[in-house]
DRENVEXZA-569746 format. One record per residue (C-alpha): x, y, z; residue in one letter. Coordinates in nm, 4 decimals, always signed. Layout:
N
          u          v          w   resn
          X          Y          Z      A
...
REM end
This chain:
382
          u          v          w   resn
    +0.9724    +4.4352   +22.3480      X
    +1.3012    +4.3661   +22.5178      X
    +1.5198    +4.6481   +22.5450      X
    +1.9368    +4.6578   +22.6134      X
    +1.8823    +4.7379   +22.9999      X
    +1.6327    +4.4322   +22.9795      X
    +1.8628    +4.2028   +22.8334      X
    +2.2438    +4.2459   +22.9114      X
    +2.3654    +3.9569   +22.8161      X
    +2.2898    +4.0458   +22.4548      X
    +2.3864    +4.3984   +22.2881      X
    +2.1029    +4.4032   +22.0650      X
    +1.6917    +4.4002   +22.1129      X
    +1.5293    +4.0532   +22.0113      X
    +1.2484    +3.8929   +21.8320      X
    +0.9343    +3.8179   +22.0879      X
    +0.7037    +3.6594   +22.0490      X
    +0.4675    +3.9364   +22.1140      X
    +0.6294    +4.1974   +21.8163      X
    +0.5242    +3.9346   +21.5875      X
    +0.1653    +3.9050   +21.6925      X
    +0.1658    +4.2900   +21.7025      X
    +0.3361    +4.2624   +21.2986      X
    +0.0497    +4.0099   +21.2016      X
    -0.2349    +4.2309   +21.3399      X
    -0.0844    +4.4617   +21.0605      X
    -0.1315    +4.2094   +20.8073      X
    -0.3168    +4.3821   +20.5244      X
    -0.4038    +4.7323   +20.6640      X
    -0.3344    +5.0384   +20.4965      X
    -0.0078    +5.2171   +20.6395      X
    -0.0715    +5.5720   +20.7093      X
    +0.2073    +5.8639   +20.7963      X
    +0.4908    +5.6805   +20.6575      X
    +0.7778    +5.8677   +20.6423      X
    +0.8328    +6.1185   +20.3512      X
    +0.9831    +5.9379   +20.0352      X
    +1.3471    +6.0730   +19.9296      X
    +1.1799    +6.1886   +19.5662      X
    +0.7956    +6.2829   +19.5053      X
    +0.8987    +6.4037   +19.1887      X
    +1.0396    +6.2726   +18.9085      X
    +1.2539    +6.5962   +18.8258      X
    +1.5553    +6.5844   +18.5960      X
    +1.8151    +6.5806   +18.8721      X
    +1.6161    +6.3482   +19.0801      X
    +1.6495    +6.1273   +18.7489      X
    +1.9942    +6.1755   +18.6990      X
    +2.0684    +6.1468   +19.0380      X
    +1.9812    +5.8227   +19.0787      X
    +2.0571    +5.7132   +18.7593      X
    +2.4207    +5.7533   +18.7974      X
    +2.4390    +5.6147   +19.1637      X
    +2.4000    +5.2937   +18.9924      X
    +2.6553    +5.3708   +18.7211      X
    +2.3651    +5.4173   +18.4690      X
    +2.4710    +5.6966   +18.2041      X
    +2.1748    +5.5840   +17.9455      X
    +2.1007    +5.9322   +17.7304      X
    +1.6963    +5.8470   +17.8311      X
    +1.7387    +5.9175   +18.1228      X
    +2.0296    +6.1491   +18.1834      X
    +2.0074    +6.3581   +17.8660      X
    +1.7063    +6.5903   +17.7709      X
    +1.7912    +6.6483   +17.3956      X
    +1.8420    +6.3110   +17.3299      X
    +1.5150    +6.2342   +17.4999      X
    +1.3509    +6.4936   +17.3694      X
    +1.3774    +6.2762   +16.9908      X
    +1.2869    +5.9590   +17.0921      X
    +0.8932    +5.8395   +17.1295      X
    +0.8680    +5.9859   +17.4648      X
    +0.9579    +6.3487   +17.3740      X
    +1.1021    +6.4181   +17.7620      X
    +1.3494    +6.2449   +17.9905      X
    +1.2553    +5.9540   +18.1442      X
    +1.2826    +5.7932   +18.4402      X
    +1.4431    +5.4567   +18.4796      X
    +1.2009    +5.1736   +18.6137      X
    +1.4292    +5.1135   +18.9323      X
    +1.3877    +5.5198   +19.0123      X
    +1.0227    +5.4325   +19.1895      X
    +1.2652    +5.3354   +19.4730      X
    +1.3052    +5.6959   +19.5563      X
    +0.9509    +5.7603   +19.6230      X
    +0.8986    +5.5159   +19.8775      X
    +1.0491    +5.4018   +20.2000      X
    +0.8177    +5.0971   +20.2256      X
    +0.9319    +4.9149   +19.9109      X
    +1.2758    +5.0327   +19.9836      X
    +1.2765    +4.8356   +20.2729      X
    +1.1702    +5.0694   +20.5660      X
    +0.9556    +4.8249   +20.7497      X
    +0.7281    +4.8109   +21.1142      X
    +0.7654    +4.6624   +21.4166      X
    +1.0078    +4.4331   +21.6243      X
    +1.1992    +4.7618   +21.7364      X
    +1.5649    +4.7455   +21.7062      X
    +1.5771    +4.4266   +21.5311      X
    +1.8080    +4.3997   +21.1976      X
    +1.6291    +4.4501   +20.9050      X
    +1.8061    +4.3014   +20.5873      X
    +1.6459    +4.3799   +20.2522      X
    +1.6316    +4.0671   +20.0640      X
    +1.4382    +4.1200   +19.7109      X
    +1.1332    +4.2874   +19.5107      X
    +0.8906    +4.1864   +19.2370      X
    +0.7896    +4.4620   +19.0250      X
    +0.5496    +4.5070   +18.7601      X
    +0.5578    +4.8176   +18.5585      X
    +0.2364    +4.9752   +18.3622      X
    +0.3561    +5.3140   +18.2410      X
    +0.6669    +5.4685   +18.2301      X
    +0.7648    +5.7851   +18.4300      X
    +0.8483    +6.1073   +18.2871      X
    +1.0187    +6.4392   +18.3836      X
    +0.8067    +6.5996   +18.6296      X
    +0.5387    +6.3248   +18.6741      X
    +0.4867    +6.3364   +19.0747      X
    +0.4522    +5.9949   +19.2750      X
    +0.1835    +5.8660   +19.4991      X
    +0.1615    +5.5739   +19.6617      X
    -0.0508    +5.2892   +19.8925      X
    +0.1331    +5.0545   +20.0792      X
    +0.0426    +4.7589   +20.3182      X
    +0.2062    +4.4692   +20.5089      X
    +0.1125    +4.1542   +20.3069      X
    +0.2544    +3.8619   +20.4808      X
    +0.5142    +3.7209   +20.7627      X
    +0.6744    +3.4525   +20.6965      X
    +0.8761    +3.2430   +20.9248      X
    +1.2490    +3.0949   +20.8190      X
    +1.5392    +2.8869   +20.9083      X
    +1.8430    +3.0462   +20.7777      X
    +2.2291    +2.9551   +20.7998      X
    +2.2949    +3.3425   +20.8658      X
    +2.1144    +3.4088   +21.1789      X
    +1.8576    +3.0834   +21.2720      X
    +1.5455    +3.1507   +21.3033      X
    +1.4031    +3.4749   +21.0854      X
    +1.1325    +3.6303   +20.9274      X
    +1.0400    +3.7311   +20.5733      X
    +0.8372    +4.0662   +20.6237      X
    +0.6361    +4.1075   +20.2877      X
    +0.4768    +4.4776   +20.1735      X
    +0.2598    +4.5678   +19.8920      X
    +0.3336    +4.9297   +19.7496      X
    +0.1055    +5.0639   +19.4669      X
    +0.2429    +5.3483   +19.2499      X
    +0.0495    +5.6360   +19.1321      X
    +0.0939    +5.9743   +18.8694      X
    -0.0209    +6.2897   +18.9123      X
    -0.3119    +6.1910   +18.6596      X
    -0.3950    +5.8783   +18.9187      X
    -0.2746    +5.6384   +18.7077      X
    -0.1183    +5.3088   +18.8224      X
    +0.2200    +5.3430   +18.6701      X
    +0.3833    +5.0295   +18.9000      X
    +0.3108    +4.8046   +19.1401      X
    +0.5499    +4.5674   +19.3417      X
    +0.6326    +4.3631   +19.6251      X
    +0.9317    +4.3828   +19.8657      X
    +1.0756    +4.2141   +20.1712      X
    +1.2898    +4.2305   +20.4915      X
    +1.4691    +3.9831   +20.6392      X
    +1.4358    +4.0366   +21.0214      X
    +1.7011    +3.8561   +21.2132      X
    +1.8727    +3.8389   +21.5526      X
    +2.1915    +4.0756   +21.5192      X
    +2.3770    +3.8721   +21.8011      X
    +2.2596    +3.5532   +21.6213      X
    +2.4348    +3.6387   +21.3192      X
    +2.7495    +3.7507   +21.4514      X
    +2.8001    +3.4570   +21.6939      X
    +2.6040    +3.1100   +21.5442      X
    +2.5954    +3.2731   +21.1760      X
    +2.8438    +3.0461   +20.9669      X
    +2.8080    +3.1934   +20.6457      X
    +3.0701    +3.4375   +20.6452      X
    +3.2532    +3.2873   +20.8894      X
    +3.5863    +3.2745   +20.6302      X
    +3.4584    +3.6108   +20.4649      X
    +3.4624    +3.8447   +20.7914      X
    +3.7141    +4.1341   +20.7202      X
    +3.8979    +3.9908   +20.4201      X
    +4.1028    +4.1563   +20.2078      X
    +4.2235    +4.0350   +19.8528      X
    +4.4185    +4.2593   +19.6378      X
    +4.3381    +4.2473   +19.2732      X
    +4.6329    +4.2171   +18.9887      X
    +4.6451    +4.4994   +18.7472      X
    +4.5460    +4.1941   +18.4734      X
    +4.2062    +4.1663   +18.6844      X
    +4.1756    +4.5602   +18.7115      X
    +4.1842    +4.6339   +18.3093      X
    +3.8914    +4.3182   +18.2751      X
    +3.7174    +4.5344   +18.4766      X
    +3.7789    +4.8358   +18.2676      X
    +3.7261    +4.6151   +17.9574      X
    +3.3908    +4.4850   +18.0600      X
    +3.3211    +4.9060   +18.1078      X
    +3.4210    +5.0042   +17.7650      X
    +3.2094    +4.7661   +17.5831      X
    +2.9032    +4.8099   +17.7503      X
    +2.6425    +4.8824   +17.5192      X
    +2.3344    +5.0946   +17.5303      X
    +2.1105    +4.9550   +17.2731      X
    +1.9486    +5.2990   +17.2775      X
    +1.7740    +5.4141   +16.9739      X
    +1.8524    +5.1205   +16.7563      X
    +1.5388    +4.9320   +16.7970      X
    +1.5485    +4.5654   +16.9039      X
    +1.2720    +4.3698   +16.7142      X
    +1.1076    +4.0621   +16.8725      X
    +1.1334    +3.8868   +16.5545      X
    +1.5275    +3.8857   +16.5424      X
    +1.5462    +3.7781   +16.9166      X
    +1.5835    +3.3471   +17.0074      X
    +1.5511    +3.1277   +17.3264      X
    +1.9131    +3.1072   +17.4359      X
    +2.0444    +3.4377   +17.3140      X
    +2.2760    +3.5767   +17.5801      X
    +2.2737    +3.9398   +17.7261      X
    +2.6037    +4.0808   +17.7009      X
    +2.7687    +4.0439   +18.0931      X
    +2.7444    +4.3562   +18.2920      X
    +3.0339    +4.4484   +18.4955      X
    +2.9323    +4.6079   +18.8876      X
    +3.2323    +4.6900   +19.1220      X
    +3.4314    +4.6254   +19.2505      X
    +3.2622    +4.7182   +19.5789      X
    +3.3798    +5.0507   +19.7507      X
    +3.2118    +5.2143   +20.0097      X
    +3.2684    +5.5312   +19.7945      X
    +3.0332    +5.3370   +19.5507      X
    +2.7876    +5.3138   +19.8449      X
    +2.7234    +5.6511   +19.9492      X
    +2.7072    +5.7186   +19.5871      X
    +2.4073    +5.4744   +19.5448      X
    +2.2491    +5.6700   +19.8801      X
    +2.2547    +6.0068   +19.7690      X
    +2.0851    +5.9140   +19.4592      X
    +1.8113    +5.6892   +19.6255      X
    +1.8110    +5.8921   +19.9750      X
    +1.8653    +5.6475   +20.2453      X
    +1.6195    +5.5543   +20.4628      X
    +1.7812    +5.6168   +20.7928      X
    +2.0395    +5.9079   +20.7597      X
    +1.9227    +6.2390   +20.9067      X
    +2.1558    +6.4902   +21.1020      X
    +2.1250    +6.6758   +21.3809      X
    +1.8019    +6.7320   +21.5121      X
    +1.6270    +6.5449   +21.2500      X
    +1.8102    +6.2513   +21.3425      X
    +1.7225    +6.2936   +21.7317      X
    +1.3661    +6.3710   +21.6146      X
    +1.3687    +5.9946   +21.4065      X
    +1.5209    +5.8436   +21.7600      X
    +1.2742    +5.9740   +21.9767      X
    +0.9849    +5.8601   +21.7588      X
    +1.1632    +5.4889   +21.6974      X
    +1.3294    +5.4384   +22.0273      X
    +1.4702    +5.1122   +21.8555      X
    +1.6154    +5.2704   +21.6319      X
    +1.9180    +5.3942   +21.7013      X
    +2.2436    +5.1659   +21.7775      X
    +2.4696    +5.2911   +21.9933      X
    +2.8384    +5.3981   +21.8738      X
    +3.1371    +5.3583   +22.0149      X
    +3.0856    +5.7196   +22.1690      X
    +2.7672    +5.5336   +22.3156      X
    +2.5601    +5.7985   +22.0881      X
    +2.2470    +5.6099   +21.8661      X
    +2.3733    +5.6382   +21.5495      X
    +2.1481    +5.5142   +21.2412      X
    +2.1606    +5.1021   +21.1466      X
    +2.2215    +5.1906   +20.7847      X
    +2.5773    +5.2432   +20.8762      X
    +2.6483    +4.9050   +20.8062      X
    +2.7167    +5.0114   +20.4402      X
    +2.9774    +5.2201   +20.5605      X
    +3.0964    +5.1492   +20.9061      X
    +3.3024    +4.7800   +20.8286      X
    +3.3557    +4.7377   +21.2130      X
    +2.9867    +4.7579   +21.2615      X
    +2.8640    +4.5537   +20.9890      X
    +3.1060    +4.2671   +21.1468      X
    +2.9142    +4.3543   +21.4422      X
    +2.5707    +4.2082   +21.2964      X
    +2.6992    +3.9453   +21.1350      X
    +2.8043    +4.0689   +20.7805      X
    +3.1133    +3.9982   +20.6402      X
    +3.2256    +4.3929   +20.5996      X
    +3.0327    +4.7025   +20.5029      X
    +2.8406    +4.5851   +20.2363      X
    +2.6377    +4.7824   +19.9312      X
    +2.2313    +4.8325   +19.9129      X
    +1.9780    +4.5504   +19.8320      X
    +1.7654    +4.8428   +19.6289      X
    +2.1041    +4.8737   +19.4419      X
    +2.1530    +4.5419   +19.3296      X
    +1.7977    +4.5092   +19.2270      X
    +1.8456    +4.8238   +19.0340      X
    +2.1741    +4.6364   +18.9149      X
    +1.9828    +4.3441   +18.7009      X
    +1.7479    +4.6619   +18.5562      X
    +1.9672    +4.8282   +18.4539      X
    +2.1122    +4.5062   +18.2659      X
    +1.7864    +4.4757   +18.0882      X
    +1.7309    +4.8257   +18.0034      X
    +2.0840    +4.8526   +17.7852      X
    +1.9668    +4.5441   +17.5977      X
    +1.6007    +4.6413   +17.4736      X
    +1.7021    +5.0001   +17.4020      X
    +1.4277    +5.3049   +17.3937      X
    +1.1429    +5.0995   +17.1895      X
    +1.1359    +4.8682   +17.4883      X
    +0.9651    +4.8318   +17.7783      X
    +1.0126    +4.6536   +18.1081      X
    +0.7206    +4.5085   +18.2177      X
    +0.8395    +4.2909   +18.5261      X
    +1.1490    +4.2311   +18.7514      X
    +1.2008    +3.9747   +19.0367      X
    +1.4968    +4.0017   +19.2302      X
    +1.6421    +3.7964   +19.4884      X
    +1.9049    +3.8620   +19.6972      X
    +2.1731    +3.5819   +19.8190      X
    +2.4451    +3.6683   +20.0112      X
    +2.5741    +4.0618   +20.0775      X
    +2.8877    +4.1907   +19.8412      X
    +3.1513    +4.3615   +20.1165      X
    +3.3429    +4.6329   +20.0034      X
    +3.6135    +4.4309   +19.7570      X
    +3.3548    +4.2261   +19.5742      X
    +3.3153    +4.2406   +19.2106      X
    +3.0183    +4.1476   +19.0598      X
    +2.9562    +3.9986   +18.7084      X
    +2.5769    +4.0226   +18.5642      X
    +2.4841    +3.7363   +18.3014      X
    +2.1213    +3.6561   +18.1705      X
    +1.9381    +3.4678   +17.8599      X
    +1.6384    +3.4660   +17.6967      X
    +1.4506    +3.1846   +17.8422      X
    +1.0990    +3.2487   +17.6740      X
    +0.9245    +3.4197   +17.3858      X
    +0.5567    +3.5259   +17.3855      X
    +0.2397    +3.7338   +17.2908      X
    +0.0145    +3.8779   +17.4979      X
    -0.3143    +4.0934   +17.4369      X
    -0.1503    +4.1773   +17.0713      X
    +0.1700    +4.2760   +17.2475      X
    +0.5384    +4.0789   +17.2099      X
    +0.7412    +3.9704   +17.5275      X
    +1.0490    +3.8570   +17.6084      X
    +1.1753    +3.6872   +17.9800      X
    +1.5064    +3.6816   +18.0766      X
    +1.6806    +3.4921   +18.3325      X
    +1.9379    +3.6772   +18.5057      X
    +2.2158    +3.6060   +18.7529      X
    +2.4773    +3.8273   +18.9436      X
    +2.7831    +3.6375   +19.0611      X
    +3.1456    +3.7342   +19.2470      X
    +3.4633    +3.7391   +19.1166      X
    +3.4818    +3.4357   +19.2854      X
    +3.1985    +3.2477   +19.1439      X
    +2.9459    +3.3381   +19.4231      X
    +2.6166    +3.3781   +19.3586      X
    +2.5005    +3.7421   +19.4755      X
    +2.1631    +3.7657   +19.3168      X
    +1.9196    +3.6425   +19.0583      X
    +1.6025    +3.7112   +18.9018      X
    +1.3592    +3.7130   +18.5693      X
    +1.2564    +3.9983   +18.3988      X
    +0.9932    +4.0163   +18.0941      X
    +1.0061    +4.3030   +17.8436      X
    +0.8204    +4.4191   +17.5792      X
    +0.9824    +4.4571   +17.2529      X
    +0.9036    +4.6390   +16.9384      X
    +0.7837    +4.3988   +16.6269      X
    +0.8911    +4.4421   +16.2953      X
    +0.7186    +4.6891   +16.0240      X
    +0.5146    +4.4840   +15.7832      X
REM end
């Protein structure tokens, strides 16, 4: 593996050609000593915690005597939570030291839900590498893990797929053309655009305890749009201390990290490693890589189009399955407008689904994410 004093005509480590035969002998095995998850329980702060680093304030999660009357008798936990109790579908990932890691998506599949106090286990492995051609940096690769989820009782309670993007930092930032016209800018909103924002707030609903029955549900029905943003790095660090971070440590904890990942730290401008996550807070580094500014969390957005779909079936509900994928970052400035539809109707095993198509787009008419869900809905008393 290259290193800076190897290579000083570029300020960050490379991809080689031997890290990726070292990531494919990976393929499949069982990681061991990970490091800890932020959460291994699903406590009521841990809940809440998270919860409202999205801007999720849904009673079922955040309020025990609502809870406590619904058909779950307890708080509990919202299906994106899960990314709390591991670092592997949260996008920690292996090899090709020093290399930028960009979280790109997850498919989950949910069996049970989690309640207050349930503690987490989990089984992760490297699935697949996949090679790509991308406008942002060149050439990249799609690093794919499997994470199993697992209750105190050893029940299966999720199960999902995530991926990295690894890319060439000095790629991005001097061949990358995507945010070429996007690096650093700053538009100021009107006060008319500022109270749609607070409009779209006020009249989100939280289908909550009113049940919504299969029967009274079409192809074509529209989700009511979900407003995100607009993006502050305030918003950021609000989303990390709920879901932990996977690189910020202080101190000696954060020396201990660098001395076990020597590629992990990037240098600041004291010449001190400092942790890569700072590009969600640090603008001047994020321009650094590539990125148009400091820029929110991938396990946020993904959280983002949950979220969207938990409001809408209410507590009889269940989410069964989420794909996200993720399209372009959202710098501090961006807001972000969440649409979706019902696109099919089905029945499965005795049991009545619904799958929505979902997309997140800018202010601007970007598109940010997208993804399907399918939920189960409550039917009808005869």
């Amino acid at each position: 593996m290259a290193t800076l004093a190897e290579a000083p005509t570029n300020k960050f480590p490379k991809i080689t050609e031997e890290g990726l035969d070292d990531l494919r002998k990976r393929i499949g095995v069982k990681i061991e000593n990970t490091i800890e998850p932020w959460n291994y329980e699903a406590t009521r702060d841990a809940i809440r915690h998270y919860a409202h680093g999205i801007g999720d304030d849904n009673p079922l999660w955040c309020d025990p005597a609502y809870a406590e009357k619904t058909k779950y008798g307890s708080v509990v936990a919202l299906p994106s939570f899960l990314f709390t109790t591991s670092r592997i579908i949260s996008g920690y990932c292996g090899g090709l030291s020093g290399v930028h890691a960009m979280w790109a998506g997850a498919d989950w599949t949910w069996h049970k839900p989690v309640l207050r106090n349930d503690t987490i286990r989990t089984e992760a492995y490297l699935k697949d590498l996949v090679e790509h051609q991308t406008k942002f940096a060149g050439r990249s690769f799609q690093q794919i893990y499997h994470v199993d989820f697992f209750n105190q009782s050893g029940d299966k309670v999720a199960e999902g797929d995530s991926w990295v993007f690894r890319t060439d930092r000095d790629e991005a930032r001097e061949r990358g053309t995507k945010y070429t016209e996007a690096r650093g800018r700053v538009e100021q909103y009107s006060e008319e655009e500022l109270a749609e924002f607070t409009r779209l707030y006020q009249e989100e609903e939280i289908r909550g305890s009113v049940p919504r029955y299969w029967e009274d549900v079409n192809v074509g029905d529209e989700l009511p749009r979900m407003m995100k943003g607009p993006m502050t790095v305030t918003g950021f660090i609000c989303y990390a201390q709920g879901w932990g971070g996977l690189y910020i440590r202080a101190n000696k904890l954060a020396n201990q990290m660098q001395q076990a990942h020597p590629g992990l730290g990037i240098r600041n401008r004291f010449n001190v490693p400092d942790c890569p996550e700072r590009v969600h807070w640090d603008e001047a580094f994020a321009l650094e890589v590539g990125a148009p500014g400091a820029y929110d969390y991938g396990p946020e957005r993904c959280s983002w189009l949950t979220h969207h779909i938990t409001n809408w079936i209410g507590d009889d509900g269940f989410l069964t399955r989420s794909k996200c994928q993720i399209r372009r970052h959202n710098p501090d400035g961006d807001a972000i407008y969440i649409d979706g539809s019902v696109i099919r109707k089905f029945e499965e095993n005795g049991k009545k689904f619904v799958e929505i198509q979902q997309q997140a787009t800018t202010h601007r008419g970007e598109v940010s994410a997208f993804g399907t869900s399918i939920a189960e809905l409550p039917s009808k008393p005869a």
